[in-house]
N, C-alpha and C positions, 0 to 999 in steps of 0.2 A: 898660300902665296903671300911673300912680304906688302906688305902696305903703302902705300907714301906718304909722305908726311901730310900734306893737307886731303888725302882722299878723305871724301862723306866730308869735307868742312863747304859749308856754303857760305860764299864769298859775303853775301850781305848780314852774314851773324858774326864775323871776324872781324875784330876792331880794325882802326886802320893804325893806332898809335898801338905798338908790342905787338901785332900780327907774325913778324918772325919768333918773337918769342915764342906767342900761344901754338905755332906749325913746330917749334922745335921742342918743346914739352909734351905737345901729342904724339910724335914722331918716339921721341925718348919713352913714353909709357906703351904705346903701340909693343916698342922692339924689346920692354921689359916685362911684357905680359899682363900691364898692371888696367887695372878697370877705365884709369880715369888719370885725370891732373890737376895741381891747383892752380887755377885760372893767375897769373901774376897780378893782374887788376886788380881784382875784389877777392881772390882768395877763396872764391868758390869753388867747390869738384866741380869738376867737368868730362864726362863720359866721353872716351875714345868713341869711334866708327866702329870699332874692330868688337866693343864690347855691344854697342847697338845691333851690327850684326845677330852676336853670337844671341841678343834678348830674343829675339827675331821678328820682330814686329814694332813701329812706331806707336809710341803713347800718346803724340798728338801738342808736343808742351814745344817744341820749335829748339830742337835740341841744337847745340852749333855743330857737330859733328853724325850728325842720324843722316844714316845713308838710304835711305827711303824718301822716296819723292811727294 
């Protein structure tokens, strides 16, 4: 099932200044298959939901996109 762009993103780990950006770079690796993104800000990866999923369990680190509660 296709994705959305901010599904698994929890609103309070998503900047508020590039927030479209960081939903449209996760959106774009989502629908290219790819693990992850580089965070525009800092330049760090940053794991899709879809790849959290696929781990399948939380590691506990407050990921911005980990779709486990």
């Amino acid at each position: 099932m296709p994705e959305s762009s901010d599904a698994g993103a929890h609103p309070e780990r998503l900047p508020v200044t590039g927030r479209a950006e960081v939903l449209a770079r996760h959106a774009a690796a989502v629908a290219a298959g790819e693990p992850g993104y580089d965070d525009p800000a800092t330049g760090y990866f940053v794991f899709t939901a879809a790849y959290h999923r696929a781990r399948g369990e939380c590691c506990g680190s407050g990921c911005r996109h980990c779709p486990y509660p």
